[in-house]
C-alpha positions in Angstrom: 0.0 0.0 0.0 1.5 3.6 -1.2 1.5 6.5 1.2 -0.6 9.2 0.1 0.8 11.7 2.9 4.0 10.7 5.3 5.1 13.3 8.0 7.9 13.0 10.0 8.8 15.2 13.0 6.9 18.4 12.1 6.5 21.2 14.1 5.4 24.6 13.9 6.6 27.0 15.5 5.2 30.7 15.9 6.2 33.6 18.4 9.1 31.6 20.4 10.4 27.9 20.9 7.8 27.4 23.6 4.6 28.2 21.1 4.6 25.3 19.2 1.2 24.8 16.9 1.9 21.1 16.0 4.6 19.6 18.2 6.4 16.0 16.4 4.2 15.0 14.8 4.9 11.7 12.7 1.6 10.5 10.8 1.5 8.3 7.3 -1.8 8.4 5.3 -2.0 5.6 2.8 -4.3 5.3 -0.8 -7.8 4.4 0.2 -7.7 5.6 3.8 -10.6 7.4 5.1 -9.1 9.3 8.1 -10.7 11.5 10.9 -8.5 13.7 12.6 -10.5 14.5 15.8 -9.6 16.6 19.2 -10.8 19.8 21.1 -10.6 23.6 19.9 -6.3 25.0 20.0 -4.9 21.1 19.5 -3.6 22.0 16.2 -5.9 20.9 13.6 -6.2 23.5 11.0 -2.9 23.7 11.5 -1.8 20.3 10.4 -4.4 20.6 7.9 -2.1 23.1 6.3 0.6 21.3 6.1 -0.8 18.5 4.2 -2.1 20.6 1.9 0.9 22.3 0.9 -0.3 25.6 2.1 2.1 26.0 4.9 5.7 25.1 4.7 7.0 23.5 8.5 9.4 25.2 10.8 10.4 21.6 11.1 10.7 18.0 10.0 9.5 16.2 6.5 6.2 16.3 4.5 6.2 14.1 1.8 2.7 14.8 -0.5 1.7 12.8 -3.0 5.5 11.7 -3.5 6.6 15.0 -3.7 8.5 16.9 -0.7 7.5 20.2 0.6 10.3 22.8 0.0 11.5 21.0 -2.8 8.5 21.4 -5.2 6.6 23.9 -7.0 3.5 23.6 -4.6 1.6 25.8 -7.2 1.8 22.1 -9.2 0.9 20.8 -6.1 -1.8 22.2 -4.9 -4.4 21.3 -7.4 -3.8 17.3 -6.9 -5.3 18.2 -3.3 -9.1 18.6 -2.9 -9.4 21.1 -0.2 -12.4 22.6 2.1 -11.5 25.1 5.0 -12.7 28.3 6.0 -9.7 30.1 4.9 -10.9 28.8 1.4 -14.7 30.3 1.7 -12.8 34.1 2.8 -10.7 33.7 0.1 -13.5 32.9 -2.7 -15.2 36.3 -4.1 -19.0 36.9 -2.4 -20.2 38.0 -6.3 -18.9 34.8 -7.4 -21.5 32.6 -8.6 -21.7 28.4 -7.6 -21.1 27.7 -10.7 -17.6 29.7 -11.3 -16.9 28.5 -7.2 -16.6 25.1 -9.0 -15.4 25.4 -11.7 -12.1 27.3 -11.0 -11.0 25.1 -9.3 -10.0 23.6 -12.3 -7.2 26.6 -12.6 -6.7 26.2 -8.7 -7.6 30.0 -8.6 -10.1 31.7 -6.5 -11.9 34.1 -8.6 -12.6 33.8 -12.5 -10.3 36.1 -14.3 -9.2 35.6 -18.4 -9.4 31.9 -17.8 -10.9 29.6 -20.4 -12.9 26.5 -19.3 -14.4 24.2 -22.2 -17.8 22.2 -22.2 -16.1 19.1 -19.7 -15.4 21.4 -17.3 -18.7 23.1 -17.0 -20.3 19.3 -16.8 -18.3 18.2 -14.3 -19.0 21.1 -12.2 -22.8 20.5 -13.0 -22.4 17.3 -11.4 -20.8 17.8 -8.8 -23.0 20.3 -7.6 -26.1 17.7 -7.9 -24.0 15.4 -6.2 -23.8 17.6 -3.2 -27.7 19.1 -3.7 -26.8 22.3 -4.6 -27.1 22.6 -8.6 -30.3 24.5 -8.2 -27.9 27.2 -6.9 -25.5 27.4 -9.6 -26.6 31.0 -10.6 -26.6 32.3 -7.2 -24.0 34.3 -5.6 -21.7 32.4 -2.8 -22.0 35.5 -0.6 -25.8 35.0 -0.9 -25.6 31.3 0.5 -26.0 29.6 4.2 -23.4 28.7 5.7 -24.3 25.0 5.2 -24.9 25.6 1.8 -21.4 27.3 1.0 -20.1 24.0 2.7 -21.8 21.7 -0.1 -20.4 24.2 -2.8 -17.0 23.7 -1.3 -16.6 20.4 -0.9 -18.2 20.3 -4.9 -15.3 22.7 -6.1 -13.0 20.6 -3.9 -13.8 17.3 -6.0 -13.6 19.4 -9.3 -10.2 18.2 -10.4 -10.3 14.6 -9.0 -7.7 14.9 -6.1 -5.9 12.5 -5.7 -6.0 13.6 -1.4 -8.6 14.9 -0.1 -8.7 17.6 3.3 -12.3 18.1 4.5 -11.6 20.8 7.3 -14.5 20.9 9.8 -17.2 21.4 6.9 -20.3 21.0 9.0 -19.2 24.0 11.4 -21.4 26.3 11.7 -24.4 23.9 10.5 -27.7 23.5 12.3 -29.0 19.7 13.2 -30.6 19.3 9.8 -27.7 20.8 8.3 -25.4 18.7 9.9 -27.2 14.9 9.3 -27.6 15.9 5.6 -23.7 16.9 5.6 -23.1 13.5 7.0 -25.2 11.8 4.8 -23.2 12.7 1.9 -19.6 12.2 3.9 -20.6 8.8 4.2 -21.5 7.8 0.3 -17.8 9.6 -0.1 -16.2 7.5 2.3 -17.9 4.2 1.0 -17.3 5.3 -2.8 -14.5 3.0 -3.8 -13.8 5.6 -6.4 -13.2 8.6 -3.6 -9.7 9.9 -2.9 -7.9 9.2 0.2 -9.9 11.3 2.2 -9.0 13.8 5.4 -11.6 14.6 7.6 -11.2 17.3 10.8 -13.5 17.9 12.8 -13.9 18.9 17.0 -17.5 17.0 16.5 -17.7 13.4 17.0 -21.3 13.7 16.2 -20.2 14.5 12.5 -18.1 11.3 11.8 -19.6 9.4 9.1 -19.7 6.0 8.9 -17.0 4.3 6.3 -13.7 5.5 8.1 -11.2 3.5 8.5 -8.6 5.5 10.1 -8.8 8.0 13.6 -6.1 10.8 14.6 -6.6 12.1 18.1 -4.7 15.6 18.8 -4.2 17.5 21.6 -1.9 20.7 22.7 0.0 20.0 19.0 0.4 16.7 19.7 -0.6 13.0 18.7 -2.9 11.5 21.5 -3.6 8.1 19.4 -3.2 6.9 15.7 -4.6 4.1 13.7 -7.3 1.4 12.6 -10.8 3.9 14.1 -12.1 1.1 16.3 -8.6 0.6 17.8 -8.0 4.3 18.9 -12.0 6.0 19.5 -12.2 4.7 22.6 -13.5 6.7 25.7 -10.0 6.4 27.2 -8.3 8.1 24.5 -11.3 10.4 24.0 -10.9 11.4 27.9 -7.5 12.1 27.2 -7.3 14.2 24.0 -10.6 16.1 25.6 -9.2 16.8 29.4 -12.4 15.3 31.0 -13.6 12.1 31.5 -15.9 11.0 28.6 -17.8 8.1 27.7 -18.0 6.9 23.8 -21.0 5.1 22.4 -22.0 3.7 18.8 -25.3 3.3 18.0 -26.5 2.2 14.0 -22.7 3.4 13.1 -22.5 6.6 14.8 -21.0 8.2 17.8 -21.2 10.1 20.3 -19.5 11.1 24.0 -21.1 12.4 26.9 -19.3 13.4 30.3 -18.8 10.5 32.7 -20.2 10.6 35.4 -19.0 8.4 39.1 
């Protein structure tokens, strides 16, 4: 089995040794894995998240993405083999874009139609990708005129545009209401089942929003790894209590999770 995504030793460091963002971290991702990188608000998630997508460069250690190591390639040829959702994304993205040019630039990697040309493949991919995600009937919209939930769907549309070969799904059902949220998971779970889906990346501080069809749990805390590996190995209420700073139960019920403060 390849490795999609191999870290070794990475830190980031901002403001002084002691304020380290990710702290040694040593993580391989291999083709196929569905993965859920899971802990509490500060342990370093978004930050990580940058890494692997070749948005930000380590203070220290080795990130080999997609067979190619950061520092020593173009990451502009990078970038656009990685499907990528975040909220730095949606503020980058214009609010008079419409869905339909949210999609489809990502074919260019670009934020923003300019002088670029798309031909008729393009635009049908991008069709389909929005019915995928139930948003085509949105195409004409603006994105600044979308919910939050919906600019989510659109996202994770333009993220699939150029068939990643990685894919980084950064806490897309923040900010989603209940409905929201189970429709959201409903889709992350046909992705994660689709034998046909990249190797897939899913952050989230939520264990409500894991979908079924992972394979694979990263547990982070303070910048640091917590527990690594096969999901049913390492979401356990021990290693939950740990990464979370309180004791926690874990229960499954029909495939899905959830923790609740234990109580003696």
């Amino acid at each position: 089995m390849s490795a999609v995504l191999e870290l070794v030793d990475v830190s980031v460091v901002r403001g002084g040794p002691n304020n380290r963002l990710i702290d040694g971290i040593t993580w391989t991702v291999n083709e196929g894995e569905r993965w859920a990188v899971l802990g509490p608000n500060g342990a370093g998630k978004s930050t990580l998240m940058s890494v692997c997508a070749a948005r930000l460069h380590p203070t220290t250690g080795m990130v080999d993405i997609l067979d190619e190591i950061l520092g020593a390639v173009d990451v502009f040829e990078l970038r656009p083999r990685i499907g990528l959702t975040s909220g730095a994304i949606s503020q980058q993205i214009p609010r008079s874009e419409t869905v339909r040019d949210v999609v489809v630039t990502a074919a260019y990697g670009v934020t923003g139609r300019w002088r670029e040309g798309y031909d008729q493949m393009d635009h049908e991919r991008a069709s389909e990708l929005l019915g995928q995600w139930g948003v085509e009937h949105l195409a004409d919209r603006t994105f600044g005129s979308l919910s939050d939930g919906e600019r989510k769907r659109v996202l994770t549309a333009r993220a699939l545009m150029t068939d990643p070969e990685l894919m980084i799904l950064d806490e897309p059902g923040a900010g989603m209401d209940i409905a929201g949220r189970e429709d959201l998971v409903s889709r992350l779970t046909d992705l994660a089942r689709d034998p046909q889906a990249p190797t897939t990346i899913l952050v989230t501080h939520h264990i409500e929003e894991l979908p079924e069809g992972l394979t694979h749990m990263l547990l982070l805390n303070h910048g640091r790894i917590v527990a690594k590996g096969p999901i049913d190995e390492v979401l356990t209420s021990e290693n939950l209590s740990t990464a979370y700073e309180m004791p926690l139960e874990l229960t499954k019920i029909g495939g899905r999770y959830t923790a609740f403060a234990a109580h003696s």
